[in-house]
C-alpha positions in Angstrom: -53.4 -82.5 45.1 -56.5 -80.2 44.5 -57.8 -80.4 40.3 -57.5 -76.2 40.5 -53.6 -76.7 41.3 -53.3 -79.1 37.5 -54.8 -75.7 36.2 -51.5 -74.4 35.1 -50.4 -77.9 34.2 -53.0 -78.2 31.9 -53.0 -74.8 30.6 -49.3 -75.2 29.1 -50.5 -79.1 28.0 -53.4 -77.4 26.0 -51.1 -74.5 24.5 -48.4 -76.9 23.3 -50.7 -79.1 22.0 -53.0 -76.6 20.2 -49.8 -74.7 18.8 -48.8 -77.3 16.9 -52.5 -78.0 15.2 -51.2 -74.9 12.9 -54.2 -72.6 14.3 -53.4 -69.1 14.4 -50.9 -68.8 17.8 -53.1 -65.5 18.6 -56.6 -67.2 18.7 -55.5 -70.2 20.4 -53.6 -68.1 23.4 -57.3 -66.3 23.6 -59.0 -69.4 23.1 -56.8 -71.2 25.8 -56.9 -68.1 28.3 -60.7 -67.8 28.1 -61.4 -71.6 27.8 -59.9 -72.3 31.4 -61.1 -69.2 32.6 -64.8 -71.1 31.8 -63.5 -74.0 33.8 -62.1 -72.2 36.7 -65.5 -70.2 37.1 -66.8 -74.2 37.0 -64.6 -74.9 39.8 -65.2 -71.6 42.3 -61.2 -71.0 41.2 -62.2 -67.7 39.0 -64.2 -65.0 39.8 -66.5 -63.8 36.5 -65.9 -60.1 37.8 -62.1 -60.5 36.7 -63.1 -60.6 32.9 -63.4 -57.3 33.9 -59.8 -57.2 34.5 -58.7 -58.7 30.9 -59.1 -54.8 29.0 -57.2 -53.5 31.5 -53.9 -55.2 31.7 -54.6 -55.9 27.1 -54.5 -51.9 27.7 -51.7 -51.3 30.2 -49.6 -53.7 28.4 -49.7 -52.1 24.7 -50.9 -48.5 25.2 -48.5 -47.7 28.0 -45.9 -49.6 26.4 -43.2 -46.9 24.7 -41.9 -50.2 22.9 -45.2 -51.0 21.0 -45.4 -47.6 19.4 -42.5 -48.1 17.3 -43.5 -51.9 16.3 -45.5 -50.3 13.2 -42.7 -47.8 11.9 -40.0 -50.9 12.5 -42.2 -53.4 10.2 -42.7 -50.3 7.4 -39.0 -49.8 7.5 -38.3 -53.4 7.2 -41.1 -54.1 4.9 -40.6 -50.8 2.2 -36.5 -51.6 2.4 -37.6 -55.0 1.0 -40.0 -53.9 -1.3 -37.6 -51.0 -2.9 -35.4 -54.3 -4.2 -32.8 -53.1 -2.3 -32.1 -56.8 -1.1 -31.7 -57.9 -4.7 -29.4 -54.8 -5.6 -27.1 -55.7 -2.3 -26.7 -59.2 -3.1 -25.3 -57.8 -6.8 -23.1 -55.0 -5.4 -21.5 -57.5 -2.5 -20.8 -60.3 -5.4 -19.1 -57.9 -7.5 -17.1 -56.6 -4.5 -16.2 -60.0 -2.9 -15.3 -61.4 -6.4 -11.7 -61.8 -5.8 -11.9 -63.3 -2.4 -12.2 -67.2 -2.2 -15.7 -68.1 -1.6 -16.4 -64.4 -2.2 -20.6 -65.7 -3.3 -21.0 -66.8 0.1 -19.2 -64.2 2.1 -21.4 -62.0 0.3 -24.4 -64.0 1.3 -23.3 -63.5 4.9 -22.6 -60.1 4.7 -25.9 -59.2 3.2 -28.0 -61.5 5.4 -26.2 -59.2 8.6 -27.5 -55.7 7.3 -30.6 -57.1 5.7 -32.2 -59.3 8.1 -32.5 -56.7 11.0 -34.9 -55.0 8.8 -37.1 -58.0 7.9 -37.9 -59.1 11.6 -38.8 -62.3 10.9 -36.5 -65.6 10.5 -39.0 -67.1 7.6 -38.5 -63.5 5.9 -35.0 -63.2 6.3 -34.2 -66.8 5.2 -36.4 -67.0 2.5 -35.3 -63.8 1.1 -31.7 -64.7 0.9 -33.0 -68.1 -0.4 -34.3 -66.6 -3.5 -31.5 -64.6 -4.4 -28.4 -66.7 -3.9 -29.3 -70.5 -3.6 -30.1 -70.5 -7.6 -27.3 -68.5 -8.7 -24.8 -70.1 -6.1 -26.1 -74.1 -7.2 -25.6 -72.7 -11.3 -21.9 -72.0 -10.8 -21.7 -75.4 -9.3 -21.2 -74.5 -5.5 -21.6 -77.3 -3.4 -25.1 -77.8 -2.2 -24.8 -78.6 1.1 -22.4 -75.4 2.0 -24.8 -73.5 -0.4 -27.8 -74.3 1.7 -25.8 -73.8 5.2 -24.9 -70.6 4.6 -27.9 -69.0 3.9 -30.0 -70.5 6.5 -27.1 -69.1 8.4 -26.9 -65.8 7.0 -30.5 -65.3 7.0 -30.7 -66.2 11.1 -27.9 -63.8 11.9 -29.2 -60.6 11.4 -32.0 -61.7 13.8 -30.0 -60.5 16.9 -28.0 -57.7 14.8 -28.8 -54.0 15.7 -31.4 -52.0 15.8 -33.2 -56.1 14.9 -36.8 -56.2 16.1 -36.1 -59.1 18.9 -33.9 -56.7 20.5 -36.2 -54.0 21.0 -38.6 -56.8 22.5 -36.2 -58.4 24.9 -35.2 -54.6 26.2 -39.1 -54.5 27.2 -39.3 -57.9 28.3 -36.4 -57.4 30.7 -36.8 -53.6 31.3 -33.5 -52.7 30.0 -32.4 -50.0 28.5 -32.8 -50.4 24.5 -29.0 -48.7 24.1 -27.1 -51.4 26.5 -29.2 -54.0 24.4 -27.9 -52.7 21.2 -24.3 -52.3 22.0 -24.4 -55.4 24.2 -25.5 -57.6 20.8 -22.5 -55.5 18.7 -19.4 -57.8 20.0 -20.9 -61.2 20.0 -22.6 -61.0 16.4 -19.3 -59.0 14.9 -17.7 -62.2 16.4 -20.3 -64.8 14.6 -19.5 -63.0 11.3 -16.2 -62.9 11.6 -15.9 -66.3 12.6 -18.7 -67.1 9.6 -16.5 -65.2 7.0 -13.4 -67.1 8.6 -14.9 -70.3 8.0 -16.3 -70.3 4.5 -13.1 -68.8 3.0 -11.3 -71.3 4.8 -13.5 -74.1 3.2 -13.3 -72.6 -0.6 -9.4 -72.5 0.3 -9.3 -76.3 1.4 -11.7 -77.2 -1.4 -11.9 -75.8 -4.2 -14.4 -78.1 -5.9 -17.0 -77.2 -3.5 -16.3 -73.5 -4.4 -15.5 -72.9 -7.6 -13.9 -69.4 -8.8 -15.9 -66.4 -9.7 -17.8 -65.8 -13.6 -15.7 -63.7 -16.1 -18.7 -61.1 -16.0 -18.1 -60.3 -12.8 -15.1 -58.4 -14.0 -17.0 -56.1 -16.6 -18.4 -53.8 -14.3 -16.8 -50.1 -14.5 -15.7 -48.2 -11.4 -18.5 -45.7 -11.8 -21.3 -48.0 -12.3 -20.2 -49.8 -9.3 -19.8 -46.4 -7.6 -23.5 -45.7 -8.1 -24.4 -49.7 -7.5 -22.6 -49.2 -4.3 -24.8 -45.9 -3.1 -28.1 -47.1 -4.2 -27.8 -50.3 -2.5 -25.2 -50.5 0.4 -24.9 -46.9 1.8 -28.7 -46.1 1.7 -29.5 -48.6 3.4 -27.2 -48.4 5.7 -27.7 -44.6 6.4 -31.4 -45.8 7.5 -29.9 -48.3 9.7 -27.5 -45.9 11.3 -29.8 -43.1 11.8 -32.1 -45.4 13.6 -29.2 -47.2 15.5 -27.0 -43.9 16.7 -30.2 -41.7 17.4 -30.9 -44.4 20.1 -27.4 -45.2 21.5 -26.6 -41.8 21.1 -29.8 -40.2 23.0 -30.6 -38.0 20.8 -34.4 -39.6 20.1 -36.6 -42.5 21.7 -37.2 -45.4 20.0 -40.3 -44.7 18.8 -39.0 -41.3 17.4 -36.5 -43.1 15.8 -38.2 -45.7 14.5 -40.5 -42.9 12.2 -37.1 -40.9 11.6 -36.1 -44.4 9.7 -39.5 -45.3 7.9 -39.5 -42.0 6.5 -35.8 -42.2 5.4 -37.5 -45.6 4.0 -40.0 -43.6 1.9 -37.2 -41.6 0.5 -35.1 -44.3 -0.2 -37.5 -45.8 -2.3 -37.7 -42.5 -4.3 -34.0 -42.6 -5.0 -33.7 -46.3 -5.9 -37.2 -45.2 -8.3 -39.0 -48.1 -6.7 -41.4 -45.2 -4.9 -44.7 -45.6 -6.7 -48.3 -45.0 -5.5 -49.1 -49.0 -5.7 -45.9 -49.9 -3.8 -46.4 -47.9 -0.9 -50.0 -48.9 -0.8 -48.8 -52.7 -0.8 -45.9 -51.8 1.9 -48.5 -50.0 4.1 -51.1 -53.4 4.2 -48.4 -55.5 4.5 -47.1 -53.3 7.3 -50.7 -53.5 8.5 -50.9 -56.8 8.2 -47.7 -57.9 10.3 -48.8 -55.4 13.0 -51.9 -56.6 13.8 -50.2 -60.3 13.9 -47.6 -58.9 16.4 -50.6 -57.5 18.1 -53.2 -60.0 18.1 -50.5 -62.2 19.6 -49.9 -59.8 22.4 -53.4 -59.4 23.5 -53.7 -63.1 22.7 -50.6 -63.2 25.9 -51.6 -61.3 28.0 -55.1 -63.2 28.4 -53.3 -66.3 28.3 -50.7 -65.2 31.5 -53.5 -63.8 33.4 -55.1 -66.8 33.6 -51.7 -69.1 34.0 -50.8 -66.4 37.0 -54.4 -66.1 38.6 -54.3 -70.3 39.0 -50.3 -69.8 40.3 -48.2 -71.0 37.0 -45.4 -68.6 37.6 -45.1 -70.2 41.6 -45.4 -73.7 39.8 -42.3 -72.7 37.4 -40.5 -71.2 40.2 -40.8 -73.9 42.0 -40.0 -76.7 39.6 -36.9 -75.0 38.6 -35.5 -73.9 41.9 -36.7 -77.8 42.8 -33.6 -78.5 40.8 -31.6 -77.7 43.8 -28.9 -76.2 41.9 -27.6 -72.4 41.7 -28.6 -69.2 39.9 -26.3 -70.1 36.6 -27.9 -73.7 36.3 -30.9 -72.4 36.7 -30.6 -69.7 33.5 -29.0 -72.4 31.6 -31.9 -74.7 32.3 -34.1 -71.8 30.9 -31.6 -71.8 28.1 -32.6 -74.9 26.7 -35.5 -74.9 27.3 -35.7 -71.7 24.7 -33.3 -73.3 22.4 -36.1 -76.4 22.2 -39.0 -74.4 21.5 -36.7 -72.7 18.9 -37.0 -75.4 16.7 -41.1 -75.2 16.3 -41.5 -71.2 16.5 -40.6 -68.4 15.5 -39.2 -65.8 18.1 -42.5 -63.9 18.4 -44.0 -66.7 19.9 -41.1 -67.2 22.1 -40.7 -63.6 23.3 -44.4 -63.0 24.1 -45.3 -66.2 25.1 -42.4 -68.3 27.2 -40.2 -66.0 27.8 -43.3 -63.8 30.6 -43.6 -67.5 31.9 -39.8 -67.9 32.8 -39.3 -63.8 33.9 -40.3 -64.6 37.9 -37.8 -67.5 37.5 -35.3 -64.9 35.9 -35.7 -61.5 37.9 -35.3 -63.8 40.6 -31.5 -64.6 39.6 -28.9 -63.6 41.4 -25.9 -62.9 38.8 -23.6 -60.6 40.1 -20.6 -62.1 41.2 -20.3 -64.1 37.5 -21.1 -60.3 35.7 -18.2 -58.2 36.8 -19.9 -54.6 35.5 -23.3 -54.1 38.1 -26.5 -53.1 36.4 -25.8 -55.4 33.0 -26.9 -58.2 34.0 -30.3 -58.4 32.2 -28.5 -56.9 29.4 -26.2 -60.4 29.5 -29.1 -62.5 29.9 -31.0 -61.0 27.6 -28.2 -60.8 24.7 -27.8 -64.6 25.6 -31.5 -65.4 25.0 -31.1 -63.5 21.8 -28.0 -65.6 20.5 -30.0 -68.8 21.8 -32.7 -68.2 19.7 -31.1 -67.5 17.2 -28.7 -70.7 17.1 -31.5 -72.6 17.7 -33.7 -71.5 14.2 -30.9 -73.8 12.9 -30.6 -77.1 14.7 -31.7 -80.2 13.1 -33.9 -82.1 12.4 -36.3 -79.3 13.4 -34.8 -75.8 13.1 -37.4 -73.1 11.8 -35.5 -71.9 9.5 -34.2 -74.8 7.8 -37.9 -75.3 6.1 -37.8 -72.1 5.2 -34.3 -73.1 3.0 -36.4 -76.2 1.9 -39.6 -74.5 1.3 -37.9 -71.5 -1.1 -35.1 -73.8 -2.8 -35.5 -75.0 -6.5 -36.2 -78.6 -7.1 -33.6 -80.7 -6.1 -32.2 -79.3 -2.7 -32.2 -82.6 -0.4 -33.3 -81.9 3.6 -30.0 -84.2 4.2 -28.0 -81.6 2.7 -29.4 -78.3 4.4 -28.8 -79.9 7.6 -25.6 -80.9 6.7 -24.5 -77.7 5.4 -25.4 -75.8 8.8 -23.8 -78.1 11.3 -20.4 -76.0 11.1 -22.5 -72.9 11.4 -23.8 -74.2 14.5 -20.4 -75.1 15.8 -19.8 -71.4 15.5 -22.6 -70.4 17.2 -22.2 -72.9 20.3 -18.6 -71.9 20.3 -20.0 -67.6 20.4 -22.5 -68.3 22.8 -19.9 -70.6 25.1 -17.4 -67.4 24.7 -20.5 -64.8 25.9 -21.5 -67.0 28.8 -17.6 -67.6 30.5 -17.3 -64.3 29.1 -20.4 -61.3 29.8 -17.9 -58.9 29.9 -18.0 -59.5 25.7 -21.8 -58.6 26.2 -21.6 -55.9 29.0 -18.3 -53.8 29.0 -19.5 -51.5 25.4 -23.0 -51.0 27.1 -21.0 -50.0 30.6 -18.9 -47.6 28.8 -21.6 -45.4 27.2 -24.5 -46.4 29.4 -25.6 -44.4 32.1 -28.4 -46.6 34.0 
């Protein structure tokens, strides 16, 4: 075998390794992509005049991209929700609510983490969040810890894959699908995880009580009309933000991107309802907006050098190859892609996934052939892609490495034993298998909504 054919060997060798040194993931795609670019000019394999082409496709991959334009109003949405306090303010108005069903602390930890994550974006957000507000007050009334700890590192990765979430708008782009038939696709299997969720820990506080003790006294001192305006401030404000952005696209009535600056205005005056709208706050959601963009950006140029180079030297034959190799049929193959997304699940976060894997694998995917297992025709991207999302999702949780279990770790107080986290989230998981078992047998869970109100 010729050296230039270990080229895309040794590209994914260098990427995995240099990942893990902690280095920016941006700089060391660039630094990867440009590196063996060097080498192949060393080896007559690339041409210096293709540097050339490296502006171009950066260019024709974010400015013609519809998608990237709404990335910035998605992160100020997210970002100025959580900066409002709204997060804290949900948490109190679904305690008070949930108080008189069993386990009513953690259902409200679930219910929050489904509405609140898809405005965060990011797992470590999401989780650390809920962290912060519940694991405290949930381990000072003497909940147990390990069911503590599992159900907000589950509550806090579920919202991940929930409408109008981030990911989702990605994965449309990634899989040129229609954003709508992503959204409502995603609406039947994550209402099923949180039923299922909700199902479960009410179950356990019914089965044992002295892992879920009954509700505070003060919960009860809260007058109708306080909890009225508690309710507004905090649960329907939000949500109107949510639902403007999520019916404007299903509905048709705006593109994403004119949705997406339809909800970060709503944001703004959300913030000067809740009086959290001051000139220092917006300042401090606008860098950290800033901020987050240019990391969701720097990692997309970062890509698109590094897949230039892996397709230039024939990585996405090499992956083709090796996976049809396997000699087995279209469905092995997407569950072989499966896992090897639920792996990498465990060190990153989706971003990396998304941008980075996921281009690697699409030759391999586009080439599937998935019609006679998805009965409606035209959804099945829209399956795989609602799949992928639920995969990643389940595996931010998995021990001993799931991303989002250090993130419970990292934010809990003094105390909280690793043991115990991973202990807590191994029903949570059983769920999620169980969900993602039920999609796969199943698409028409993922494709009849989208089918119904789709036209493609």
């Amino acid at each position: 075998m010729d050296i230039v054919d270990l080229l895309p060997v040794a590209m994914l060798v260098a990427l995995v390794a240099l990942l893990f040194s902690g280095f920016p993931v941006a700089f060391v795609l660039i630094g990867v992509g440009s590196g063996f670019a060097f080498l192949g000019i060393a080896l007559s394999a690339f041409n210096p005049a293709q540097f050339a082409i490296f502006p171009l496709r950066i260019f024709g991959t974010v400015a013609e991209n519809y998608i990237f334009a709404a990335v910035p109003m998605l992160v100020f949405m997210g970002v100025g929700l959580e900066r409002s306090g709204i997060g804290r303010e949900m948490f109190a108005c679904m305690r008070i609510l949930m108080r008189r069903v069993p386990g009513g602390l953690l259902v409200s930890v679930v219910l929050v983490g489904l509405v609140f994550a898809p405005t965060t974006g990011m797992v470590g957000a999401s989780v650390g969040l809920l962290t912060a507000l519940a694991l405290p007050m949930m381990l000072s009334e003497r909940y147990d810890p390990a069911l503590a700890a599992g159900t907000v590192a589950a509550a806090g990765t579920i919202g991940i894959v929930m409408p109008p979430a981030v990911m989702l708008f990605f994965l449309a782009d990634l899989f040129s699908a229609n954003v709508a038939a992503i959204f409502l696709g995603a609406l039947v299997p994550v209402g099923l995880l949180s039923v299922l969720f909700v199902a479960y820990v009410v179950t356990r506080a019914a089965l044992d009580p002295a892992a879920v003790p009954p509700p505070q006294a003060q919960d009860e001192t809260l007058g109708w009309l306080q909890l009225a305006a508690l309710s507004v401030r905090s649960l329907v404000l939000p949500g109107l933000v949510l639902t403007l952005l999520f019916a404007s696209i299903i509905a048709g009535w705006a593109t994403p991107v004119e949705s997406s600056s339809v909800a970060a205005a709503a944001t703004v005056l959300v913030m000067a309802l809740n009086r959290s709208l001051s000139v220092a706050a917006l300042r401090d959601v606008i860098l950290r907006t800033t901020r987050i963009t240019a990391m969701v950006f720097a990692i997309v140029v970062g890509a698109t050098v590094f897949s230039f180079c892996f397709r230039l030297y024939g990585g996405d034959d090499l992956i083709v190859d090796l996976l049809r190799g396997l000699g087995v049929g279209d469905l092995a193959v997407l569950a072989a892609v499966m896992a090897i997304v639920f792996v990498l699940g465990f060190f990153f976060d989706w971003i990396e996934i998304v941008f980075v894997t996921l281009p690697i694998m699409m030759p391999v995917l586009g080439k599937l052939d998935l019609t006679a297992h998805v009965v409606q025709p035209g959804f099945s991207s829209t399956w795989v892609a609602v799949l992928l999302a639920l995969n990643l999702q389940t595996s931010f949780l998995t021990p001993p490495f799931g991303f989002a279990l250090f993130f419970v770790k990292g934010s809990a107080p003094a105390g909280i034993r690793m043991e115990q986290i991973y202990r807590g989230v191994v029903p949570f998981i059983a769920v999620e298998l169980l969900v993602i078992g039920a999609v796969a047998l199943f698409p028409a869970l993922v494709t009849w909504l989208p089918a119904q109100y789709v036209r493609l």
